[in-house]
PDB file of N, CA, C and O in Angstrom, chain B, residues numbered from 101:
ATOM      1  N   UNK B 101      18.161 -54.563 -10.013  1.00  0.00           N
ATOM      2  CA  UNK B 101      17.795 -54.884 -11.375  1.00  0.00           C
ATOM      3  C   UNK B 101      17.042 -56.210 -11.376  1.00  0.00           C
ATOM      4  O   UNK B 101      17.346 -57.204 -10.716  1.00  0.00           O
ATOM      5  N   UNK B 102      16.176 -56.100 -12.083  1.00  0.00           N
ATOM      6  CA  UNK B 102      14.881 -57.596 -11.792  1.00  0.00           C
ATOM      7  C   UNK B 102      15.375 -58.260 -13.182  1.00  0.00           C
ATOM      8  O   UNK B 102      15.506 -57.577 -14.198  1.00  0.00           O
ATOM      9  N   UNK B 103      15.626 -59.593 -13.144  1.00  0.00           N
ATOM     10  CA  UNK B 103      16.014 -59.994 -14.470  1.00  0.00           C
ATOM     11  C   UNK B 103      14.913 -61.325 -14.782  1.00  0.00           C
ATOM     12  O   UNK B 103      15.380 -62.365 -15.245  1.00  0.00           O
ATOM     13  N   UNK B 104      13.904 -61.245 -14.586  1.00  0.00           N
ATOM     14  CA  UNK B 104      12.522 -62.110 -14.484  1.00  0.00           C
ATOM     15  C   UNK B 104      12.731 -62.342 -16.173  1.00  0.00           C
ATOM     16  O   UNK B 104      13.093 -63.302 -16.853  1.00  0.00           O
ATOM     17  N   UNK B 105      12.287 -60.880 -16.489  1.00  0.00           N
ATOM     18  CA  UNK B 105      11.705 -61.071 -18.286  1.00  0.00           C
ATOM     19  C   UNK B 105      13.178 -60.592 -19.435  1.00  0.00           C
ATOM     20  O   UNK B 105      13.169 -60.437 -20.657  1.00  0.00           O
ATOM     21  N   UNK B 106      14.406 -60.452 -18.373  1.00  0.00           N
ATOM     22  CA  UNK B 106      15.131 -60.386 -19.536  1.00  0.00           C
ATOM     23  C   UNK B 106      15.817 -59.346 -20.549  1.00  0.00           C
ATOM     24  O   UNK B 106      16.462 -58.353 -20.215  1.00  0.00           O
ATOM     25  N   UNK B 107      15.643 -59.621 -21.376  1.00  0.00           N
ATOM     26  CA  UNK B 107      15.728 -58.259 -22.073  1.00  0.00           C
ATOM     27  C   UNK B 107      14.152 -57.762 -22.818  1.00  0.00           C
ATOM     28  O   UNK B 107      13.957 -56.742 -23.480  1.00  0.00           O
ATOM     29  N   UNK B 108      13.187 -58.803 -22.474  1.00  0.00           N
ATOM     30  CA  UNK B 108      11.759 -58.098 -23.056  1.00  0.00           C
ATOM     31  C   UNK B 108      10.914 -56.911 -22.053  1.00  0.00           C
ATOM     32  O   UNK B 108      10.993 -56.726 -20.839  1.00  0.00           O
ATOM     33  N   UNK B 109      10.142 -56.257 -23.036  1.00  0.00           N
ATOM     34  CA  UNK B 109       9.577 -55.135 -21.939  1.00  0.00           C
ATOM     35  C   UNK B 109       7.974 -55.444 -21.478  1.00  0.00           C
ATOM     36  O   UNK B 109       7.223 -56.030 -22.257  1.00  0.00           O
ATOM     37  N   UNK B 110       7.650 -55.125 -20.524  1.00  0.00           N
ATOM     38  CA  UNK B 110       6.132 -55.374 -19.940  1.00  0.00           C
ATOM     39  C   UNK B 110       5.711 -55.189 -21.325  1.00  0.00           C
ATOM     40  O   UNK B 110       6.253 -54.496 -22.186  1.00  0.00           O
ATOM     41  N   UNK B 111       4.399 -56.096 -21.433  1.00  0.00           N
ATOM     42  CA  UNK B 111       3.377 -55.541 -21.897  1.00  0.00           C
ATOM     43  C   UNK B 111       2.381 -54.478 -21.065  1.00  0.00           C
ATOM     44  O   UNK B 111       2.101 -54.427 -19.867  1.00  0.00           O
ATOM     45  N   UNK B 112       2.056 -53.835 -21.949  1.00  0.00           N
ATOM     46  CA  UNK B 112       0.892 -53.071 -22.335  1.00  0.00           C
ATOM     47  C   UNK B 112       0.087 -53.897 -21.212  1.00  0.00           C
ATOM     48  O   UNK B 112       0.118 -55.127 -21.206  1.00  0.00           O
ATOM     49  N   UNK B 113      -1.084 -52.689 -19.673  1.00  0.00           N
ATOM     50  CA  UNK B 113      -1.213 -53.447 -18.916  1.00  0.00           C
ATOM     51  C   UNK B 113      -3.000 -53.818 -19.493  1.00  0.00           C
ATOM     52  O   UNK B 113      -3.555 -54.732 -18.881  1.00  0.00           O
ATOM     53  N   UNK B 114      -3.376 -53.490 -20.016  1.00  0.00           N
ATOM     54  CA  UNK B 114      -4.413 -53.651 -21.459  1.00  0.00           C
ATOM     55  C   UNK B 114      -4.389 -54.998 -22.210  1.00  0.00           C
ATOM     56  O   UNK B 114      -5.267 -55.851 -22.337  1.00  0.00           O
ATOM     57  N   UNK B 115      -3.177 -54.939 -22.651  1.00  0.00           N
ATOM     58  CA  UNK B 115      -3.001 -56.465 -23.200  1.00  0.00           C
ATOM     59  C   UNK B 115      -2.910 -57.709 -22.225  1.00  0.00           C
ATOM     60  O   UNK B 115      -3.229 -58.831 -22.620  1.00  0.00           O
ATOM     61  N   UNK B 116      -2.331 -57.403 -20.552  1.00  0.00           N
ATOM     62  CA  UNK B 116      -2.362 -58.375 -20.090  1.00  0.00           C
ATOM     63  C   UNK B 116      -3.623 -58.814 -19.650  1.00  0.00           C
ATOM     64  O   UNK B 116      -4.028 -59.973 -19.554  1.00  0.00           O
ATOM     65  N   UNK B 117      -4.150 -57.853 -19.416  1.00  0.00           N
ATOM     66  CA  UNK B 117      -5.885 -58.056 -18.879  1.00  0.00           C
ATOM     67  C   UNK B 117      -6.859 -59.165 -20.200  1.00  0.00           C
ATOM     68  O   UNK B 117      -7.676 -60.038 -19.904  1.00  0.00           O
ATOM     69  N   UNK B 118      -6.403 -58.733 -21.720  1.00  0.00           N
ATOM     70  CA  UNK B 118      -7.265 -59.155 -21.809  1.00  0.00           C
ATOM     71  C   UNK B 118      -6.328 -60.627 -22.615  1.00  0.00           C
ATOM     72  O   UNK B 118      -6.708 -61.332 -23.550  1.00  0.00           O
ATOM     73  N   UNK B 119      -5.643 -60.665 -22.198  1.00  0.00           N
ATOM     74  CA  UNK B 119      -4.962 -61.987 -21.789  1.00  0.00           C
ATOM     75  C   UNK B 119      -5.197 -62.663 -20.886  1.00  0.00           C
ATOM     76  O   UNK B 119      -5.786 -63.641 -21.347  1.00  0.00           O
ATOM     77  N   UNK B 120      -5.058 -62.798 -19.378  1.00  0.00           N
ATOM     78  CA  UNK B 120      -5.889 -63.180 -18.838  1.00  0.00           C
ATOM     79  C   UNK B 120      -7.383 -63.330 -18.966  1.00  0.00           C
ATOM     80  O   UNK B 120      -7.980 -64.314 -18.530  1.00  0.00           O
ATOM     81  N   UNK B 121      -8.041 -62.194 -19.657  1.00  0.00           N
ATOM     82  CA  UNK B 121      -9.191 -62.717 -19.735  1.00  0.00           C
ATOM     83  C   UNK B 121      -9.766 -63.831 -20.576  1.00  0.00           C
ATOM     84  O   UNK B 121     -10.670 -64.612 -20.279  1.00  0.00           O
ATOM     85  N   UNK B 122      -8.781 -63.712 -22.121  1.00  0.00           N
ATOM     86  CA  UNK B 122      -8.815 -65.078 -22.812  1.00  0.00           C
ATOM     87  C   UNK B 122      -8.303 -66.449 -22.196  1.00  0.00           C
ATOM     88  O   UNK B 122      -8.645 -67.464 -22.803  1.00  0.00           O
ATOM     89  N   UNK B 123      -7.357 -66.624 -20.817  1.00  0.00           N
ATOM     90  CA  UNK B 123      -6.529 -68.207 -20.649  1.00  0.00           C
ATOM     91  C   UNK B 123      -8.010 -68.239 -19.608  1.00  0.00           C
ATOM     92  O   UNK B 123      -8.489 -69.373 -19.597  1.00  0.00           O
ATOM     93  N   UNK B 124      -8.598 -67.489 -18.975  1.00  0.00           N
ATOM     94  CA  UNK B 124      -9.474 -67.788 -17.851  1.00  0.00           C
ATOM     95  C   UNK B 124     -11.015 -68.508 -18.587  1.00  0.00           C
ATOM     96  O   UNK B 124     -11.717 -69.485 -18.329  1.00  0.00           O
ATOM     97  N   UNK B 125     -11.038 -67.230 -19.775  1.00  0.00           N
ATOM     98  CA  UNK B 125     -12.360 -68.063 -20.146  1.00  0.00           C
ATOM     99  C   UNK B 125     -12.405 -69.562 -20.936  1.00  0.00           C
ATOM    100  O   UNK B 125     -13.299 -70.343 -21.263  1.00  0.00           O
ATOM    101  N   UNK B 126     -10.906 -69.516 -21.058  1.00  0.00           N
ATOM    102  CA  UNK B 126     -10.802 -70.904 -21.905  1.00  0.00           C
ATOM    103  C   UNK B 126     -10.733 -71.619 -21.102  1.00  0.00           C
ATOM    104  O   UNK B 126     -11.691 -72.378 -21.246  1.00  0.00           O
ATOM    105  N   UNK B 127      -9.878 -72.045 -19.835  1.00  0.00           N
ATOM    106  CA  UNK B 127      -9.873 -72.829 -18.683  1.00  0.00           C
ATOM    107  C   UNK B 127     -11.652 -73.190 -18.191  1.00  0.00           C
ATOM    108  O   UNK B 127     -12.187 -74.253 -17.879  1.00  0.00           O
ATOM    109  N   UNK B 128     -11.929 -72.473 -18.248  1.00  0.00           N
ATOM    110  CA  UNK B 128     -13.722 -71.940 -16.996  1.00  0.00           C
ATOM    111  C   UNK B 128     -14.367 -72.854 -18.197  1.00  0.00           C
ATOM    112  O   UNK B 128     -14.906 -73.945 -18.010  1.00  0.00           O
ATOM    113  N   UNK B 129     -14.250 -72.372 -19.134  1.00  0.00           N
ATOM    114  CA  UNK B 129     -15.185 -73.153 -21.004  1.00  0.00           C
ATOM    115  C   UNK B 129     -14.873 -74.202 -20.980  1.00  0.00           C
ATOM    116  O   UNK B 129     -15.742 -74.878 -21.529  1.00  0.00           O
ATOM    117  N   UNK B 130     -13.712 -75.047 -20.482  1.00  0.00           N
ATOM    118  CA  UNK B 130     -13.236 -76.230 -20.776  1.00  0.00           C
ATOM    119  C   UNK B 130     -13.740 -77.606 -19.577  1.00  0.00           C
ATOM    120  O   UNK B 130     -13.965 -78.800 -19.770  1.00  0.00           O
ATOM    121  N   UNK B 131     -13.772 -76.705 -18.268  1.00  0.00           N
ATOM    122  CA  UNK B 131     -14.237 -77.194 -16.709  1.00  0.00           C
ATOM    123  C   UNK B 131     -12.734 -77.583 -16.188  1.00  0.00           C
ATOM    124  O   UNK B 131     -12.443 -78.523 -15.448  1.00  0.00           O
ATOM    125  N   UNK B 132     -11.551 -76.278 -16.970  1.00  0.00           N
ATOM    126  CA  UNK B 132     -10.765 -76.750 -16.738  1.00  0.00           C
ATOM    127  C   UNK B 132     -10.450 -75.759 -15.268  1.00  0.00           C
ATOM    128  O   UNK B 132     -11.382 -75.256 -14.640  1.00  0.00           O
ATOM    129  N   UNK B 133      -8.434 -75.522 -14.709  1.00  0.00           N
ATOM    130  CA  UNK B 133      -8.083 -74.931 -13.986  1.00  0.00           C
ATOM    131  C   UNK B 133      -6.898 -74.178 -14.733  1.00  0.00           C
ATOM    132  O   UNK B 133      -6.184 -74.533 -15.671  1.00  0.00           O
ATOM    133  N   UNK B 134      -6.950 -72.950 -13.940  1.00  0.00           N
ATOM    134  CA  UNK B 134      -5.860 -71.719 -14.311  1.00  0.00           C
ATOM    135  C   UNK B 134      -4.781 -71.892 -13.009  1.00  0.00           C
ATOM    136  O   UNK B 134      -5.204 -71.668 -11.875  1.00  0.00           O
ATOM    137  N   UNK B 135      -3.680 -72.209 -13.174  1.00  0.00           N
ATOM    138  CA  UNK B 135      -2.335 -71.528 -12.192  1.00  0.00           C
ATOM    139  C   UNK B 135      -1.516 -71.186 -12.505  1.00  0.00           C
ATOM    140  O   UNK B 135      -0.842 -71.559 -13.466  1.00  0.00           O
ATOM    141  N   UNK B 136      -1.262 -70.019 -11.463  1.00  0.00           N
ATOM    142  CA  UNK B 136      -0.233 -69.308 -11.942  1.00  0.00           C
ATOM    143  C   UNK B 136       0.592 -69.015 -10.841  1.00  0.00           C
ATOM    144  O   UNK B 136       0.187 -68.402  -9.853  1.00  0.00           O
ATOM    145  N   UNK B 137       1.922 -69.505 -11.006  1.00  0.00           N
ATOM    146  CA  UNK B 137       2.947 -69.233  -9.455  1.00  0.00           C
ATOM    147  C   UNK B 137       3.214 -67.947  -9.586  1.00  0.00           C
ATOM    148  O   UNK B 137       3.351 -67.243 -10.586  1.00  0.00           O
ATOM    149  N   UNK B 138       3.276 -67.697  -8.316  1.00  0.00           N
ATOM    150  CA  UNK B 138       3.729 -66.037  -7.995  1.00  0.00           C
ATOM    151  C   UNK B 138       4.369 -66.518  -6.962  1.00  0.00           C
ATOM    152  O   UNK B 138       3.997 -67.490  -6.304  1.00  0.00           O
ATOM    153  N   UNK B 139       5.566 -65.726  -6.730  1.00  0.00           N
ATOM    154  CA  UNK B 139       6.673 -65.976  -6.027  1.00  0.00           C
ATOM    155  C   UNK B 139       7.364 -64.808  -4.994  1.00  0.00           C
ATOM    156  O   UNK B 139       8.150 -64.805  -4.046  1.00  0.00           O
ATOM    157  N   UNK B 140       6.578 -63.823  -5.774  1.00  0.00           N
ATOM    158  CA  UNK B 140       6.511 -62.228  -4.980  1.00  0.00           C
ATOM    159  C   UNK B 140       4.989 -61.661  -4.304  1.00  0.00           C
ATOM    160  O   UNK B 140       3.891 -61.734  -4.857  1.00  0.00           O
ATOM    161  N   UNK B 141       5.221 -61.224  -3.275  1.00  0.00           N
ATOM    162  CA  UNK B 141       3.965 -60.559  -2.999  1.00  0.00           C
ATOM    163  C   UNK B 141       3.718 -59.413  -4.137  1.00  0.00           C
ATOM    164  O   UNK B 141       2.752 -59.556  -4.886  1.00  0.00           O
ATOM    165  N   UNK B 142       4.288 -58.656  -4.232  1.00  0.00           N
ATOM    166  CA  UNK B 142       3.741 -57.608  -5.225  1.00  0.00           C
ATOM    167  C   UNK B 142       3.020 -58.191  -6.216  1.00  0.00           C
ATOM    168  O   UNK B 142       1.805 -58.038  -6.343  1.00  0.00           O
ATOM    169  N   UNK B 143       3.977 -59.113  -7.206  1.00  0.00           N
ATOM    170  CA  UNK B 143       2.908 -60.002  -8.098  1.00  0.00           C
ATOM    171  C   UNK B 143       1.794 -60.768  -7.841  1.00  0.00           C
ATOM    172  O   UNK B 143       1.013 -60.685  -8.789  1.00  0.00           O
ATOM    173  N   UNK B 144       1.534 -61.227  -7.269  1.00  0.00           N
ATOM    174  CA  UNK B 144       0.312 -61.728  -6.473  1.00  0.00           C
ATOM    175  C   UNK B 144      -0.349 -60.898  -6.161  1.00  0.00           C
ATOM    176  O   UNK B 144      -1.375 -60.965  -6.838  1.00  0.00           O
ATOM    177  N   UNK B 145      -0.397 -59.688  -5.151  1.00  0.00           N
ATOM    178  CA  UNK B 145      -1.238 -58.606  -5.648  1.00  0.00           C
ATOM    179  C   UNK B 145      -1.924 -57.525  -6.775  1.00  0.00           C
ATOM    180  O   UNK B 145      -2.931 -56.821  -6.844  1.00  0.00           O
ATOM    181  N   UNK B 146      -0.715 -57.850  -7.628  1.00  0.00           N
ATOM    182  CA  UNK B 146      -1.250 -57.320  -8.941  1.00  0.00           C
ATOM    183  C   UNK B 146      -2.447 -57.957  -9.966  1.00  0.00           C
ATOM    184  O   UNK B 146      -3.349 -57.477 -10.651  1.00  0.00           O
ATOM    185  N   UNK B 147      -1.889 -59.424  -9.648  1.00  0.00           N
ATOM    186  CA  UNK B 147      -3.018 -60.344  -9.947  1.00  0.00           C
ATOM    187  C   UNK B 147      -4.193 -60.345  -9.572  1.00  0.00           C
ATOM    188  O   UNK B 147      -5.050 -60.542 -10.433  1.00  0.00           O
ATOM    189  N   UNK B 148      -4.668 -60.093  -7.958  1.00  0.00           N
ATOM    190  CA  UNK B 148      -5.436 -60.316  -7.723  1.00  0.00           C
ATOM    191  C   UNK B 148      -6.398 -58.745  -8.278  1.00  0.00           C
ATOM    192  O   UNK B 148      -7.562 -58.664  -8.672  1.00  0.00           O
ATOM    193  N   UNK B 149      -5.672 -57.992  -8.156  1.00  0.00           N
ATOM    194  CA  UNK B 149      -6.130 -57.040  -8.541  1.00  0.00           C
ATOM    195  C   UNK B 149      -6.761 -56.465 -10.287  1.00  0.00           C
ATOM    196  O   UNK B 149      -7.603 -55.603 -10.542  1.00  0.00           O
ATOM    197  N   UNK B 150      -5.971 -57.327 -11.211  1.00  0.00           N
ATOM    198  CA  UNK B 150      -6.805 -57.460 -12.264  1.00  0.00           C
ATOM    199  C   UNK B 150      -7.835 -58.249 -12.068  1.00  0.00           C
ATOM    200  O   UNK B 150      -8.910 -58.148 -12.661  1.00  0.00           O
ATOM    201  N   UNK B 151      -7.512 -59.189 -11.104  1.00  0.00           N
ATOM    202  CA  UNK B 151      -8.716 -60.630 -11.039  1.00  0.00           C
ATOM    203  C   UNK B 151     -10.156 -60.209 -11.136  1.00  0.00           C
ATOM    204  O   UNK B 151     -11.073 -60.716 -11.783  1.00  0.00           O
ATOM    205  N   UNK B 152     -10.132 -58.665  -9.963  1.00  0.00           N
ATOM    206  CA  UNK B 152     -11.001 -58.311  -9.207  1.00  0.00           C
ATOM    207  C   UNK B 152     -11.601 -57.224 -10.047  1.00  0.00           C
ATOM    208  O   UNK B 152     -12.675 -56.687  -9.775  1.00  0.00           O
ATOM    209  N   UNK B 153     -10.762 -56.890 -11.209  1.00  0.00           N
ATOM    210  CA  UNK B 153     -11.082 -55.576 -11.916  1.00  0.00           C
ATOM    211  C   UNK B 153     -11.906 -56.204 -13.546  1.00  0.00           C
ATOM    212  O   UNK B 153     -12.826 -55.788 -14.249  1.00  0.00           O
ATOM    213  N   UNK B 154     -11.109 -57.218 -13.587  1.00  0.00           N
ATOM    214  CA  UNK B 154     -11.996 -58.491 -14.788  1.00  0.00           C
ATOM    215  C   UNK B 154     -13.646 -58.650 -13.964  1.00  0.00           C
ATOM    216  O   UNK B 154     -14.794 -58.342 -14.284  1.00  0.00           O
ATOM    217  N   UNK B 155     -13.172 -59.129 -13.083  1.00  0.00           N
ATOM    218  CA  UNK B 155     -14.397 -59.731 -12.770  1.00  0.00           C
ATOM    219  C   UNK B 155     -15.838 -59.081 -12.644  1.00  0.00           C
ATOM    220  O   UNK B 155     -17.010 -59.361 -12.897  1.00  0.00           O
ATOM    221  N   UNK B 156     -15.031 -57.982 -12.071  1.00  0.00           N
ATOM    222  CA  UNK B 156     -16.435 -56.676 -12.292  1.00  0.00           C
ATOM    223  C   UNK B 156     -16.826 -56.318 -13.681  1.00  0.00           C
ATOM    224  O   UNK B 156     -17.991 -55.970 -13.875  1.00  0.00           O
ATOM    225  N   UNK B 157     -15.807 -56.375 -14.874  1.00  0.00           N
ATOM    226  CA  UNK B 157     -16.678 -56.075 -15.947  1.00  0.00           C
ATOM    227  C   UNK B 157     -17.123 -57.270 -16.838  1.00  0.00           C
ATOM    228  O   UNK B 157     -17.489 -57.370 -18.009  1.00  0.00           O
ATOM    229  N   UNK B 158     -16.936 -58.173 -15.759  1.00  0.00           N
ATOM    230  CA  UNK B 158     -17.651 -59.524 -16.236  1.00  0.00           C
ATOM    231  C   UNK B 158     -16.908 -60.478 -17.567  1.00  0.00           C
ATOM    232  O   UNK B 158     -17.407 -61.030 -18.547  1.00  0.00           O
ATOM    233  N   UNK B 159     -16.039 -60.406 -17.257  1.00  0.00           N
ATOM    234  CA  UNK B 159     -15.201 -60.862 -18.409  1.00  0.00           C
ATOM    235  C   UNK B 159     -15.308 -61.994 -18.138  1.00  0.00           C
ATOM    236  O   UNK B 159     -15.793 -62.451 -19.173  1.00  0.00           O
ATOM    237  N   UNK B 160     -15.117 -63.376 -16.979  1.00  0.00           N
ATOM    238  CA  UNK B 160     -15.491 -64.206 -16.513  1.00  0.00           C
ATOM    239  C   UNK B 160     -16.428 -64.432 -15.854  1.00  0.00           C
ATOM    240  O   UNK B 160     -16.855 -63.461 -15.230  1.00  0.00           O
ATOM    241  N   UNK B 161     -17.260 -65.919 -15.659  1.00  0.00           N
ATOM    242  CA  UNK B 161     -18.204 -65.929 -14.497  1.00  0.00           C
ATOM    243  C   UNK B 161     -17.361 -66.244 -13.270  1.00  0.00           C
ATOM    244  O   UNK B 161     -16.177 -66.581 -13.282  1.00  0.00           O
ATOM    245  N   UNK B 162     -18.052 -66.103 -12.335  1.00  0.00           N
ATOM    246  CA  UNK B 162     -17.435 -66.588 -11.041  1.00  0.00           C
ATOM    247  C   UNK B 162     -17.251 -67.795 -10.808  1.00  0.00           C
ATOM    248  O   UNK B 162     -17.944 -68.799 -10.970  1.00  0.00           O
ATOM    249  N   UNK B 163     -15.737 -67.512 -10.208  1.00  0.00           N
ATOM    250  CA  UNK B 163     -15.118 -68.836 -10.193  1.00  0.00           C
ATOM    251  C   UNK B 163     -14.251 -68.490  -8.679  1.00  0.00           C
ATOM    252  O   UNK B 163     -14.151 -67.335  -8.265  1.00  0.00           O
ATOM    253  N   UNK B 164     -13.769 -69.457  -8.087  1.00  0.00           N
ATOM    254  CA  UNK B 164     -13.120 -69.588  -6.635  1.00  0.00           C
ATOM    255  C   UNK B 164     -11.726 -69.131  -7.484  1.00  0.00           C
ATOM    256  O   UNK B 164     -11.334 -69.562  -8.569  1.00  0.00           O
ATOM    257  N   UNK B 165     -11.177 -68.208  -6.692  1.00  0.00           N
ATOM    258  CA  UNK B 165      -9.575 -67.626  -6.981  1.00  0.00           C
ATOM    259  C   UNK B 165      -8.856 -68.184  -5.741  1.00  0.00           C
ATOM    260  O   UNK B 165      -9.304 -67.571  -4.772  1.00  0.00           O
ATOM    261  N   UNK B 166      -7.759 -69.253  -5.278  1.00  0.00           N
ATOM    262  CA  UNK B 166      -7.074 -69.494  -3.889  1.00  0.00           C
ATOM    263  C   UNK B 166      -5.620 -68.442  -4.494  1.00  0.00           C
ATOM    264  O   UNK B 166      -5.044 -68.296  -5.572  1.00  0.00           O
ATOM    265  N   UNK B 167      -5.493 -67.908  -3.184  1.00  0.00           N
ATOM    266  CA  UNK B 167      -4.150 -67.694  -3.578  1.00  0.00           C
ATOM    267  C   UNK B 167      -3.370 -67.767  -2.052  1.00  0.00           C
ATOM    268  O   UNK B 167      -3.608 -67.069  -1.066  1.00  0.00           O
ATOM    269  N   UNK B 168      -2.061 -69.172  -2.250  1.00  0.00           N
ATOM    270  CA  UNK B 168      -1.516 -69.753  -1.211  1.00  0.00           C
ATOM    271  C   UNK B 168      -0.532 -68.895  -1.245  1.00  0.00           C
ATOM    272  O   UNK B 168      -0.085 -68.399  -2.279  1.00  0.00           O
ATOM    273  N   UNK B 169      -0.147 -68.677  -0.131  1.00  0.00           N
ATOM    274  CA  UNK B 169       0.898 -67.681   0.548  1.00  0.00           C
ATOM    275  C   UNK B 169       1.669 -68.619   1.430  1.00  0.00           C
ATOM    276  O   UNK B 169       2.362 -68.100   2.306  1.00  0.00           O
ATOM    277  N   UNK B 170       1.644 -70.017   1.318  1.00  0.00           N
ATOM    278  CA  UNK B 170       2.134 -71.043   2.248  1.00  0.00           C
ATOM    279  C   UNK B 170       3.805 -70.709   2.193  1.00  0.00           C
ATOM    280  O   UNK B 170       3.994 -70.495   0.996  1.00  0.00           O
ATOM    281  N   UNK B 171       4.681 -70.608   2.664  1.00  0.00           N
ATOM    282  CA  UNK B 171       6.393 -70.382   2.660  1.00  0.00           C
ATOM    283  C   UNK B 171       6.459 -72.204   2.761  1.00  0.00           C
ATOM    284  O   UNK B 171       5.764 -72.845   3.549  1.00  0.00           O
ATOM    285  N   UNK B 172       7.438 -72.816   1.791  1.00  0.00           N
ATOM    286  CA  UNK B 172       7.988 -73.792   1.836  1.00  0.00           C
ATOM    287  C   UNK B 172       8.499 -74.407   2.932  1.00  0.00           C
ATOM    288  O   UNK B 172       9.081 -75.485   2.819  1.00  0.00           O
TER     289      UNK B 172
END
């Protein structure tokens, strides 16, 4: 049982996309930076995988994505 979010349910994976796509273009608009800890591989791949699915329909310009996999 994953108790991350609780008793709330995923969003809608629609809404997260274009959630991310609003904190990214506001960060990128600002000359600011986006982070986001991921603590699981799965999540971190999911990410990158909207990253990559935004980016193709151009929702952002290009910008450098790092994603550290460093173990403490």
């Amino acid at each position: 049982m994953e108790t991350t979010y609780g008793d709330r349910d995923h969003e809608d994976m629609k809404d997260v996309e274009k959630l991310l796509c609003d904190i990214i273009g506001q960060a990128v608009g600002a000359g600011g930076n986006v982070i986001i800890p991921t603590f699981a591989i799965e999540r971190a791949q999911e990410l990158m995988f909207h990253f990559g699915r935004l980016r193709r329909e151009k929702c952002f310009p290009p910008i450098l994505i790092f994603l550290d996999s460093q173990w403490p």
